[in-house]
Steps between C-alpha positions, in 0.01 A plus 500: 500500500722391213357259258689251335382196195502265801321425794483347828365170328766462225869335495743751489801375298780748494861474342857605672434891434165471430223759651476878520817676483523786742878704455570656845789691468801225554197268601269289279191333643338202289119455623398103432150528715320810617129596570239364274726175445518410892170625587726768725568257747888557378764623243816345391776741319879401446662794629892557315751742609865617318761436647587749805186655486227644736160354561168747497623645835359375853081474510238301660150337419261583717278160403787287350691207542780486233705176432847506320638200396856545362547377150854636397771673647506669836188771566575663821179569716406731741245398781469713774846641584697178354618438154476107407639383170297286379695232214334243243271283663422736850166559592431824715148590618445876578155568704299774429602842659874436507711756387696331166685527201794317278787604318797307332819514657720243264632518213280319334099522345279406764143334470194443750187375496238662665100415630344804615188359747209613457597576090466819318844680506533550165235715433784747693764427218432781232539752761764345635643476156447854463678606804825323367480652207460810644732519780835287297 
């Protein structure tokens, strides 16, 4: 488990660009809420891709729902077999064991917010970090 100052019992307060920084190749993921801080009942990360750019490649959770809830540009997502692009102010719910992933297809940055369910992804994101770095 990853520990962070707050816990399940505090306010978390958090600024645009505020959180733990994670550089993913043309990727950067922004974690507001994770582990001790939602008791791992969920995590909430603002996911942000360059423009015409690649997502982490096509995965599923075994135990996890994932929400994305588009907060700028267009964020292409693949469920299943079918992309959906999801814009500023769509809401797409992914079940657990669906095959998934997102990339950005415009021209433009792309940004999308995230809740993991149950929490605890980020305890993946230095070896994720690491794989980026090491495969550019």
């Amino acid at each position: 488990m990853m520990k962070h100052k707050h816990n399940e019992t505090d306010k978390l307060h958090l600024k645009s660009g505020e959180g733990r920084v994670y550089s993913c190749g043309t990727m950067t993921a922004i974690f507001k809420a994770d582990e001790n801080e939602t008791a791992e009942r969920y995590s909430i990360s603002e996911w942000w891709l360059d423009p015409n750019s690649g997502g982490p490649g096509p995965h599923q959770h075994e135990d996890n729902d994932e929400v994305f809830y588009g907060i700028e540009g267009t964020t292409s997502i693949l469920v299943g077999d079918n992309w959906i692009d999801v814009g500023k102010g769509d809401f797409l719910r992914i079940p657990a064991k669906t095959i998934h992933d997102f990339a950005n297809r415009t021209d433009r940055k792309s940004g999308i917010l995230n809740f993991f369910i149950p929490g605890g992804f980020e305890r993946n994101m230095p070896s994720i970090v690491k794989w980026f770095e090491d495969n550019e």
